[in-house]
BAGUFI-416491 format. One line per field, with one value per residue (C-alpha): residue in three letters; x, y, z. Coordinates in Angstrom, 2 decimals. Example, Ala and Ser with C-alpha at 12.3 -4.5 7.8 and 13.67 -1.06 7.14 Angstrom:
BEGIN
residuo (ALA|SER)
X (12.30|13.67)
Y (-4.50|-1.06)
Z (7.80|7.14)
END
This chain:
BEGIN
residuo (UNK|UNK|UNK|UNK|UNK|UNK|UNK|UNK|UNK|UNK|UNK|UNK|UNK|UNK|UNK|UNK|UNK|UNK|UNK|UNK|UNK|UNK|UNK|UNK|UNK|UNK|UNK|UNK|UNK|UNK|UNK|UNK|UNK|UNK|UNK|UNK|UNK|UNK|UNK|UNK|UNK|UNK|UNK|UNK|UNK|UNK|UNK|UNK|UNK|UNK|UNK|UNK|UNK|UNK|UNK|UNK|UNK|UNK|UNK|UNK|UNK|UNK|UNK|UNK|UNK|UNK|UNK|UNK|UNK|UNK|UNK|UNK|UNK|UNK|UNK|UNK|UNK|UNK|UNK|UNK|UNK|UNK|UNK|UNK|UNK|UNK|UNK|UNK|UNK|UNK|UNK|UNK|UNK|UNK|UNK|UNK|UNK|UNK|UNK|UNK|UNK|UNK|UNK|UNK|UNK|UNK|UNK|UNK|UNK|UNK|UNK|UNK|UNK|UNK|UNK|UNK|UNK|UNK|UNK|UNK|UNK|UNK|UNK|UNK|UNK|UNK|UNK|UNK|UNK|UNK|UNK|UNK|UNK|UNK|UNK|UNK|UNK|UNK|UNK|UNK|UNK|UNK|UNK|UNK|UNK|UNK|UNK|UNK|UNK|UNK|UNK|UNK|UNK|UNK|UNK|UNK|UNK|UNK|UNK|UNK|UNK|UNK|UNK|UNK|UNK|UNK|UNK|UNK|UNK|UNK|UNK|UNK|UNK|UNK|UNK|UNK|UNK|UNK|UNK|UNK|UNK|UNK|UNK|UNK|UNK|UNK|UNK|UNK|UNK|UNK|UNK|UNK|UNK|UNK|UNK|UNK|UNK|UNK|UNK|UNK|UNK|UNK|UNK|UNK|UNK|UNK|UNK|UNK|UNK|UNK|UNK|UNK|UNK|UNK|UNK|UNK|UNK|UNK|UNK|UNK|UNK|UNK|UNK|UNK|UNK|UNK|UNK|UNK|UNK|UNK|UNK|UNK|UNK|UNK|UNK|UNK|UNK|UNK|UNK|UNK|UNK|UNK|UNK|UNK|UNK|UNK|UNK|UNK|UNK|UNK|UNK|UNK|UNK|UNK|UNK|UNK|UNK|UNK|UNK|UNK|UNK|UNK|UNK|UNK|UNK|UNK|UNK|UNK|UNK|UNK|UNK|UNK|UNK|UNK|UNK|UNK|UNK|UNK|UNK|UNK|UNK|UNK|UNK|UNK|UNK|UNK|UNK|UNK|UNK|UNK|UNK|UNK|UNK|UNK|UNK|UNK|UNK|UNK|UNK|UNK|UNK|UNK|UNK|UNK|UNK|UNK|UNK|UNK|UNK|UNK|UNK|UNK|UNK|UNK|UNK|UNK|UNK|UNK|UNK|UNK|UNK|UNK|UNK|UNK|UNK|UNK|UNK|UNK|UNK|UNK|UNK|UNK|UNK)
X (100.92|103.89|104.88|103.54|106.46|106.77|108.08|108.67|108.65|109.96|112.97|112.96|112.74|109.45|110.06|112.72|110.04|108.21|110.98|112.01|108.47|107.94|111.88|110.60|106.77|105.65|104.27|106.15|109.32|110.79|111.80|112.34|112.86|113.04|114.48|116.35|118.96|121.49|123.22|120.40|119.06|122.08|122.17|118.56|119.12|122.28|120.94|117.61|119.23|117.06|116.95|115.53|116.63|115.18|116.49|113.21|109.48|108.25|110.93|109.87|106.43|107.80|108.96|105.50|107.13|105.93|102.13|102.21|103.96|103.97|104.00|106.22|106.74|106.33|102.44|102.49|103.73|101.32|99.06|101.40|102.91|99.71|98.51|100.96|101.54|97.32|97.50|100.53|97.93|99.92|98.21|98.94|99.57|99.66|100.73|98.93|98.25|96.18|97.39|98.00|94.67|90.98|91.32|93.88|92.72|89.66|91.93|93.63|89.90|88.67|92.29|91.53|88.26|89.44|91.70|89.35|91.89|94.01|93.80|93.87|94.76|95.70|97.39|95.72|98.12|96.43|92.99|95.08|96.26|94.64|94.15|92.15|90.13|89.25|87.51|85.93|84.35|83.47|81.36|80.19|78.35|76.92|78.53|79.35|76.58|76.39|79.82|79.55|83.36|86.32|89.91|93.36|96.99|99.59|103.19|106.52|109.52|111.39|114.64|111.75|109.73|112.91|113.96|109.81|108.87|109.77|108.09|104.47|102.01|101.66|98.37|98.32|101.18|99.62|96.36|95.10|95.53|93.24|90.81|90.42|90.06|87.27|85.82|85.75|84.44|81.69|80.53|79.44|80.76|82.63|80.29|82.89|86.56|88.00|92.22|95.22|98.71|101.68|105.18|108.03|110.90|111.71|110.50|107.82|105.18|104.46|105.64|101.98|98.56|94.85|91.73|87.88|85.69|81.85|80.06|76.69|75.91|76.64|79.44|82.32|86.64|89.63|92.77|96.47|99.38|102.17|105.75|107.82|107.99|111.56|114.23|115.07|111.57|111.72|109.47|108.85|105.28|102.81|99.02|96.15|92.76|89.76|86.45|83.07|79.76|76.03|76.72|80.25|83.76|86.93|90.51|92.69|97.07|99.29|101.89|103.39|105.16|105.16|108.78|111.64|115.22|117.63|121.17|124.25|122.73|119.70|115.85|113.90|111.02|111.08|108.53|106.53|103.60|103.92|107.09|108.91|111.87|111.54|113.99|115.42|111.73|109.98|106.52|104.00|101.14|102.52|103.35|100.08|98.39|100.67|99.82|95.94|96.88|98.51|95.90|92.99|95.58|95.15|91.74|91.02|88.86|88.63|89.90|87.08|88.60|89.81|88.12|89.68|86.33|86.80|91.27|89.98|87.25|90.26|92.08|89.28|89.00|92.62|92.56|89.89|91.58|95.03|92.09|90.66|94.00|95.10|91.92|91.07|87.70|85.18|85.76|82.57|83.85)
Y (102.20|100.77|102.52|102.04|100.08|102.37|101.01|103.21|101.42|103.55|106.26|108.68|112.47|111.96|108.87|110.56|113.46|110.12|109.34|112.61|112.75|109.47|109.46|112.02|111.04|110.81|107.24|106.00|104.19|103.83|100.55|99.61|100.78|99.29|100.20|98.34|101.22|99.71|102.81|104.97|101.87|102.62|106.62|106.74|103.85|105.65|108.70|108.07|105.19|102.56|99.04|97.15|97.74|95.68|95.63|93.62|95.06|91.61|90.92|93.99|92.76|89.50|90.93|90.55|93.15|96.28|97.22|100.12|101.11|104.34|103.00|105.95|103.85|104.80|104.52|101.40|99.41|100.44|97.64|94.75|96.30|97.73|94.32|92.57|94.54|94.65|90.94|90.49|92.52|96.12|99.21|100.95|104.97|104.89|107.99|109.55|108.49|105.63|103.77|104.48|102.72|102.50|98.93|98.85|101.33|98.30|95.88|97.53|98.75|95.37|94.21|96.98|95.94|92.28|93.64|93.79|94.71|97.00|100.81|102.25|105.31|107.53|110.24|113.48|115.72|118.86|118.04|118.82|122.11|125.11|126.90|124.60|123.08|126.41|126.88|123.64|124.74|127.79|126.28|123.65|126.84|128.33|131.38|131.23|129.68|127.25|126.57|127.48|128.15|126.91|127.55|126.23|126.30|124.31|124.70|123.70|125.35|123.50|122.14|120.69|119.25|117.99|114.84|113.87|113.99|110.62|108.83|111.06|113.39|116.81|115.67|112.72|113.62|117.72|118.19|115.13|117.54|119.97|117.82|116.37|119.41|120.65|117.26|117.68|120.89|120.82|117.13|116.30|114.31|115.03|113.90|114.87|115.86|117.51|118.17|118.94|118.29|120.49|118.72|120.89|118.79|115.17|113.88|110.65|112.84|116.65|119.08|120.65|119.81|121.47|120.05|121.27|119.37|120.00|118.48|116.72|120.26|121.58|123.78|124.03|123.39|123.92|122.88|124.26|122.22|124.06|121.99|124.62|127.80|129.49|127.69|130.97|131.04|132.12|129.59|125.90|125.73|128.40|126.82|129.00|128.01|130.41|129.19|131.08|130.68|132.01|134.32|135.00|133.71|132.19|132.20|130.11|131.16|127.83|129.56|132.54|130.97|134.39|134.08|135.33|135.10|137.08|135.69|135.34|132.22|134.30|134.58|131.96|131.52|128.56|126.34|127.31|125.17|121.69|120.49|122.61|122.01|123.41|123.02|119.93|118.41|118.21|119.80|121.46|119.87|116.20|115.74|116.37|113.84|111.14|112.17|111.79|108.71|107.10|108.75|106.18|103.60|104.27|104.36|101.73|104.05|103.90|107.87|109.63|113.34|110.87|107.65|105.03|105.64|109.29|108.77|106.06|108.97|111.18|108.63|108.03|111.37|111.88|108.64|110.58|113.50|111.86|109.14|112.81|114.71|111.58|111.68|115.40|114.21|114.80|112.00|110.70|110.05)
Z (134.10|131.82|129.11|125.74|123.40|120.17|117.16|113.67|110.07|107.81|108.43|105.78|106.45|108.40|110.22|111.87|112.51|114.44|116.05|117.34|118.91|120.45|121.83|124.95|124.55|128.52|128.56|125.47|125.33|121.37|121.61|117.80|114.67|111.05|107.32|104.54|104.85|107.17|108.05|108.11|110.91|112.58|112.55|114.15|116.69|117.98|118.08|120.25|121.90|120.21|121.53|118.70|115.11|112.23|108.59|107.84|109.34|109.93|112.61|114.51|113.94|116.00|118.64|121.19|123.86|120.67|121.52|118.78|115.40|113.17|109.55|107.55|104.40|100.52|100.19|97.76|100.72|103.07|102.81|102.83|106.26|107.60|107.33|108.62|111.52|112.88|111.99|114.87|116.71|117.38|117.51|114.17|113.58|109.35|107.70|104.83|101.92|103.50|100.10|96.70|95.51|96.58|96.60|99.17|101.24|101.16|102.61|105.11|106.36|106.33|108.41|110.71|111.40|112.02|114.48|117.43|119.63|117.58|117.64|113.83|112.56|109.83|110.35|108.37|110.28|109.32|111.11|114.24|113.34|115.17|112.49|111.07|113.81|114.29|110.83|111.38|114.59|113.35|110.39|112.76|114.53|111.56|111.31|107.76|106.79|103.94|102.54|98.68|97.46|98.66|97.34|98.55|97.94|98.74|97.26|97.22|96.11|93.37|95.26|97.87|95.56|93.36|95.90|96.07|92.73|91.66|94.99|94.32|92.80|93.79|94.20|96.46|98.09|99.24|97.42|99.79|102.80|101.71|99.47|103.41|104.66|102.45|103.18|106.73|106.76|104.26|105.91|102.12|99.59|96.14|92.99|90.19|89.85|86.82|87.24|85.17|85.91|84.02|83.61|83.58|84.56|84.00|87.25|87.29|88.17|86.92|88.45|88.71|89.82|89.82|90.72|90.79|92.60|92.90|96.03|96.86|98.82|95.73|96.64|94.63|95.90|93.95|94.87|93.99|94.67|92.59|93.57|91.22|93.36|92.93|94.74|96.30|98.03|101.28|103.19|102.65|102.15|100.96|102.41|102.39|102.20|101.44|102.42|101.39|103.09|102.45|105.65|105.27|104.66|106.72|105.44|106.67|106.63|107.08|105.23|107.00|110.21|112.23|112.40|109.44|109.97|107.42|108.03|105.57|104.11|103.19|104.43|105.83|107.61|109.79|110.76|113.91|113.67|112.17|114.09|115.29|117.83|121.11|124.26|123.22|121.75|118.98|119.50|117.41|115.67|114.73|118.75|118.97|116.57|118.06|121.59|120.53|118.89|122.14|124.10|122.34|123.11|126.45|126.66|124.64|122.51|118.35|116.61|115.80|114.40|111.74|110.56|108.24|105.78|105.71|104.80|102.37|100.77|100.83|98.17|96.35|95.22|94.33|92.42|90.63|90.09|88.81|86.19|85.24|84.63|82.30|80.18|80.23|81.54|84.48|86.39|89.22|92.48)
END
């Protein structure tokens, strides 16, 4: 079989996490990439050898030899480019958030769904993580029980959170993660929301956010995304996740990496899990997602460990959460 033609919108700090997976994909040649930043375009193309680099999206979109593109853009231009690009008929990999609004998050589904031919995606990267598939099976067996209480955290140290702040929510841009996990695993919906965001520094969005959400099953989630840890923080993302059951209780550790190395600059703890580099690759759980994702290319078979409706639910319920932290309100989902 030829190799699948990758293209990458978007080439910000995770874009180039795309590209360093889908350079030395077996079965995937990157054959384009696109951003307004014309040396950035340059930097990337060099590096992995690119072919095809496009200061405007819709030229890549032209080019008929691309049969798939990741879609790493600010989430307020997802739908435009989503659109665009299932509309010029490639298969699309879209990163999360979905969108930025329940009414685009709509459109795209209803492009998608146009697109007979098209394989759609959103990437919820942590549905693929061990750790957490894990839990999920583990539920899925009943050996917990009913799910009654969940908890999770998700933070950031300051000088992380500092270059993000002004391009999204604590809320949207982590809480989604584990507002889809609890979704997943509880296989009920979210009635009502009730959040609060704190703002400590001048950013566009606070520095801060909680949410409790109460479920059809009538189990209760809270979620912690806290993007003002001390800059000196010795790991770049503390996620835990405690879930209780009727027959007993799973907690989940995303945040210790197994590894620490104390050197002159100080400690870190590098990650081990997510995307880690390994002999010259970038492996871990994103290689993953975007192997599954080429994988239903392949096959000509529609994702199923993530559906459009359940990213789009996912949104909803943050969109909730930011209406409910605004007006000190519970807020129906």
């Amino acid at each position: 079989m030829k190799n699948l033609k990758y293209g990458i919108i978007g080439l910000g700090y995770f874009g180039e996490k795309h590209a360093e997976v889908m350079s030395n994909m077996r079965g995937v040649e990157l054959a384009a990439v696109s951003t307004r930043k014309h040396e950035r375009l340059e930097e990337i193309a060099k590096r992995f050898n690119v072919p095809g680099i496009y200061a405007d999206y819709r030229d890549l979109l032209l080019n008929k030899e691309i049969d798939a593109v990741s879609i790493v853009t600010h989430m307020n231009d997802h739908r435009a480019i989503t659109i665009d690009a299932l509309k010029a008929g490639k298969h699309v990999f879209l990163e999360k958030p979905m969108a930025g609004t329940v009414e685009d998050c709509d459109a795209i589904i209803r492009a998608a769904e146009s697109a007979a031919g098209s394989i759609f995606m959103v990437g919820h990267i942590c549905r693929f993580d061990t750790r957490v598939s894990l839990a999920k099976t583990a539920i899925d067996e009943g050996r917990i029980g009913r799910i009654v209480s969940m908890h999770a955290t998700r933070n950031l140290p300051a000088n992380i959170s500092g270059g993000v702040l002004d391009k999204i929510s604590p809320l949207m841009g982590d809480g989604i993660h584990d507002t889809d996990i609890m979704l997943w695993l509880t296989g009920s919906r979210i009635k009502t929301v009730y959040a609060q965001n704190v703002r400590v520094r001048h950013f566009k969005y606070p520095d801060i956010g909680w949410a409790m959400y109460r479920f059809e099953n009538d189990a209760v989630g809270v979620i912690e995304t806290v993007w003002l840890l001390p800059e000196n923080t010795s790991f770049q993302i503390d996620a835990r996740m405690e879930i209780i059951g009727t027959e007993g209780a799973i907690y989940i550790d995303c945040g210790n990496s197994g590894l620490t190395i104390n050197d002159k600059s100080g400690t870190v703890k590098p990650d081990t899990a997510y995307w880690p580099g390994l002999l010259g690759k970038r492996v871990g759980v994103l290689r993953d997602e975007l192997c599954y994702f080429t994988d239903c290319i392949s096959q000509g078979k529609k994702p199923d460990i993530i559906t459009p409706d359940e990213s789009r639910m996912a949104v909803s319920v943050m969109c909730a959460a930011e209406k409910s932290a605004e007006t000190d309100s519970i807020v129906r989902v």
